[in-house]
N, CA and C atoms as a LAMMPS dump frame, in Angstrom:
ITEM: TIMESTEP
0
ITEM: NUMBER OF ATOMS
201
ITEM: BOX BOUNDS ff ff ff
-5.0000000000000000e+02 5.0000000000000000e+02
-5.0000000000000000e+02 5.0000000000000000e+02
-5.0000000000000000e+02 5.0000000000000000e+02
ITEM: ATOMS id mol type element x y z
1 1 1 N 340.015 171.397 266.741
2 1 2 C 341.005 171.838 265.777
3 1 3 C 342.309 172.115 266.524
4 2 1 N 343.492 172.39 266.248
5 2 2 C 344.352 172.305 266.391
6 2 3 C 345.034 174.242 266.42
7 3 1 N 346.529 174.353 266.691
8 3 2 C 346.938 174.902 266.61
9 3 3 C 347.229 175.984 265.483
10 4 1 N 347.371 177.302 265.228
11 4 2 C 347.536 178.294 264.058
12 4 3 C 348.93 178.882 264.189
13 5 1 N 349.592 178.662 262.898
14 5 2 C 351.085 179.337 263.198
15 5 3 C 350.973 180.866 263.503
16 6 1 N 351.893 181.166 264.362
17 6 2 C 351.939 183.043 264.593
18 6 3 C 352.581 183.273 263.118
19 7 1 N 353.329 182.611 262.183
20 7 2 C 353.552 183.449 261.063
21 7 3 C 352.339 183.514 259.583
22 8 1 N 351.33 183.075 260.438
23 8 2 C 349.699 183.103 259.872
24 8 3 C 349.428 184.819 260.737
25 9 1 N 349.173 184.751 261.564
26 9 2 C 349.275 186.038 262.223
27 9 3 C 349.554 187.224 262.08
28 10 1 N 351.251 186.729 261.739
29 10 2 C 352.496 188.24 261.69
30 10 3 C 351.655 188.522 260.154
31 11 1 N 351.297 187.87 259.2
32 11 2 C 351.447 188.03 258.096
33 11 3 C 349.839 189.036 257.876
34 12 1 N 349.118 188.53 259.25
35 12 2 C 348.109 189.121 259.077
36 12 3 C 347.863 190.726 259.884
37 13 1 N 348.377 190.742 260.982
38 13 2 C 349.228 192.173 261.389
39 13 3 C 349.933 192.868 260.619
40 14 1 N 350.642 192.241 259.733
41 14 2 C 351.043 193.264 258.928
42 14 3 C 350.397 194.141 258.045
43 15 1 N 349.695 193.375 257.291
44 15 2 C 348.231 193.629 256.093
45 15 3 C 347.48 194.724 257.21
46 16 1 N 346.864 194.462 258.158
47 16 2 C 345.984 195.158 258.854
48 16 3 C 346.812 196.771 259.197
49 17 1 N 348.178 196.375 259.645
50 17 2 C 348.972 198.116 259.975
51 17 3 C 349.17 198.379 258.147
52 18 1 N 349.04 197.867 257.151
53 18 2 C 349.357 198.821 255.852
54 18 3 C 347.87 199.63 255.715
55 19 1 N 347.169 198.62 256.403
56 19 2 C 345.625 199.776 256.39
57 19 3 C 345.304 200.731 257.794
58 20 1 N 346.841 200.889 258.249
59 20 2 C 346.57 201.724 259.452
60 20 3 C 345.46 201.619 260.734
61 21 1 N 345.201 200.49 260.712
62 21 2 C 344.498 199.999 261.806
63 21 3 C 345.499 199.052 263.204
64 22 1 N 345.343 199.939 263.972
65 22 2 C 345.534 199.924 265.264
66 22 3 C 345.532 198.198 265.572
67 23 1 N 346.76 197.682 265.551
68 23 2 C 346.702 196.168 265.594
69 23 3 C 347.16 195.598 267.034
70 24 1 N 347.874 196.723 268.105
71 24 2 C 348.091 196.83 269.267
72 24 3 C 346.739 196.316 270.08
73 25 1 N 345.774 197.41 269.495
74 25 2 C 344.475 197.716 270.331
75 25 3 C 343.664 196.086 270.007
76 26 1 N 343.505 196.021 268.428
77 26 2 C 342.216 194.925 268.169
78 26 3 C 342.86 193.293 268.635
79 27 1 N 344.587 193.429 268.82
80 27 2 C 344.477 191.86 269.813
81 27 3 C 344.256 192.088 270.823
82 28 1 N 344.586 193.291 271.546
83 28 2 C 344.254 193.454 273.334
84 28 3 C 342.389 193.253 273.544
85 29 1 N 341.971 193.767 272.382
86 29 2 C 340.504 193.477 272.509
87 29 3 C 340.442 192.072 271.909
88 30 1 N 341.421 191.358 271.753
89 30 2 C 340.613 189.863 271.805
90 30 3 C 341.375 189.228 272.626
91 31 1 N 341.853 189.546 273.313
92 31 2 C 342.086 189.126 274.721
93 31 3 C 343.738 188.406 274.446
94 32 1 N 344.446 188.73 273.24
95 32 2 C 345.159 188.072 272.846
96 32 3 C 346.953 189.237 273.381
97 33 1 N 348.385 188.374 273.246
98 33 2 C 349.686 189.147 273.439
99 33 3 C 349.567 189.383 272.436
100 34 1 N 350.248 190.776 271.672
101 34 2 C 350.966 191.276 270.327
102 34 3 C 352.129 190.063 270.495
103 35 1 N 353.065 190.416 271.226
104 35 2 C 354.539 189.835 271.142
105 35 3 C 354.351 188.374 271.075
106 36 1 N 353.225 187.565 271.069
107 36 2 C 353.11 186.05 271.141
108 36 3 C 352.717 185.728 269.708
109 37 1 N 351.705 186.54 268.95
110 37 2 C 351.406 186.485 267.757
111 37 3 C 352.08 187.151 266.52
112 38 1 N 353.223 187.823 267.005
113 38 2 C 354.482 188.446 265.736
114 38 3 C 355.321 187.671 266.081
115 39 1 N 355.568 186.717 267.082
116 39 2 C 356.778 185.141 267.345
117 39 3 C 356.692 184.377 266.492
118 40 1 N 357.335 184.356 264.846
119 40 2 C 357.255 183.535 264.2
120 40 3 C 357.411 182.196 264.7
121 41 1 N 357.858 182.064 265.968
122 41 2 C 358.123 180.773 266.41
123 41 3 C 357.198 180.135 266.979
124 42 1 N 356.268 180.684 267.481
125 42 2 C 354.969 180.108 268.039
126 42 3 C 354.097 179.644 267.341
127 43 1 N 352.902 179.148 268.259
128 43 2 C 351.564 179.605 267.418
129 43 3 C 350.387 179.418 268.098
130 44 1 N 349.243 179.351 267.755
131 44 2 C 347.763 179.872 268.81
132 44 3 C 346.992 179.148 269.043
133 45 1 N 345.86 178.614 270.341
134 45 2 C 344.866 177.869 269.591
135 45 3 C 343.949 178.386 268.725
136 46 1 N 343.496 177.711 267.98
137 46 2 C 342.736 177.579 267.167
138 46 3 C 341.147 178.553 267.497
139 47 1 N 340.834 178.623 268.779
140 47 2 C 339.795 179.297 269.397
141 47 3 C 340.481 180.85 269.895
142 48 1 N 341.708 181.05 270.047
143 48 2 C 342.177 182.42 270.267
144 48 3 C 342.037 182.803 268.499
145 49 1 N 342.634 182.114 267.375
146 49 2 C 342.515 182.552 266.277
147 49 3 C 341.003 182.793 265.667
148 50 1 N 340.596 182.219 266.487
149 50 2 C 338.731 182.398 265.777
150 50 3 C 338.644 184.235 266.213
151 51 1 N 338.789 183.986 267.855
152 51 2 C 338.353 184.982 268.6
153 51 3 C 339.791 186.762 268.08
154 52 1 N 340.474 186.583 267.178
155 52 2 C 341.43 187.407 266.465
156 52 3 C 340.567 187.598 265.029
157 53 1 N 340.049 186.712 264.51
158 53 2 C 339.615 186.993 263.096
159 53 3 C 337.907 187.161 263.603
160 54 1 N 337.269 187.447 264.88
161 54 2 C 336.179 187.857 265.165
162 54 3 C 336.344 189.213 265.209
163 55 1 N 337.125 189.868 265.404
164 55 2 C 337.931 191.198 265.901
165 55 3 C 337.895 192.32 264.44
166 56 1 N 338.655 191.231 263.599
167 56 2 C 338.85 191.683 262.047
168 56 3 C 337.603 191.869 261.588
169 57 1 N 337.181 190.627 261.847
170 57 2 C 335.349 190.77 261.191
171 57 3 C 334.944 192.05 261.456
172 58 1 N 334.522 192.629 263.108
173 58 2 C 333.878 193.501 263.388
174 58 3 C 334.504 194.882 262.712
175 59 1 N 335.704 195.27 261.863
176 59 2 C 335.834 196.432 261.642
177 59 3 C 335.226 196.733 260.255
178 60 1 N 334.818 195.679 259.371
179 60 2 C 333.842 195.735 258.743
180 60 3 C 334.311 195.692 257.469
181 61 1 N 333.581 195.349 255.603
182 61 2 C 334.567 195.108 254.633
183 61 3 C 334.76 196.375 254.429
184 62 1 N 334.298 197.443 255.052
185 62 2 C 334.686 199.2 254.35
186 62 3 C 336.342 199.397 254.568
187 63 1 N 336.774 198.786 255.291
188 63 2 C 338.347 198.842 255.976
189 63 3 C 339.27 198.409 255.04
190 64 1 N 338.43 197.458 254.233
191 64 2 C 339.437 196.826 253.457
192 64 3 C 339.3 196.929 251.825
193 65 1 N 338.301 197.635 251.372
194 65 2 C 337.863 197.894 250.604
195 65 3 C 338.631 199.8 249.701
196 66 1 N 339.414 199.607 248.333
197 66 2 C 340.135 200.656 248.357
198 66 3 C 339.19 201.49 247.289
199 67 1 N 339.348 202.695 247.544
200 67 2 C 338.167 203.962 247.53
201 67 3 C 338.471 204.43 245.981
């Protein structure tokens, strides 16, 4: 597979900080830059984006789910 735009990303960092989750921490735990994936100008492979939405997975649907 191919490349993922960072404004697939930014858009998804954003969503994740309106639920106050620490978006600094869960790319450093996927081994990924903040500042490379809010670069609308860039974008990722395809296996860093797996290994970013493995990250999301693990915080579980309670995170995203409104009470």
């Amino acid at each position: 597979m191919s490349d993922v735009s960072c404004r697939a990303t930014a858009a998804l960092l954003d969503a994740l900080e309106s639920q106050g989750i620490d978006t600094a921490r869960l790319v450093d735990e996927a081994g990924l830059d903040l500042a490379t994936l809010e670069d609308l100008d860039r974008s990722i492979g395809w296996d860093d984006f797996v290994a970013l939405m493995g990250r999301v997975d693990s915080l579980g649907d309670e995170t995203f789910l409104e009470g």
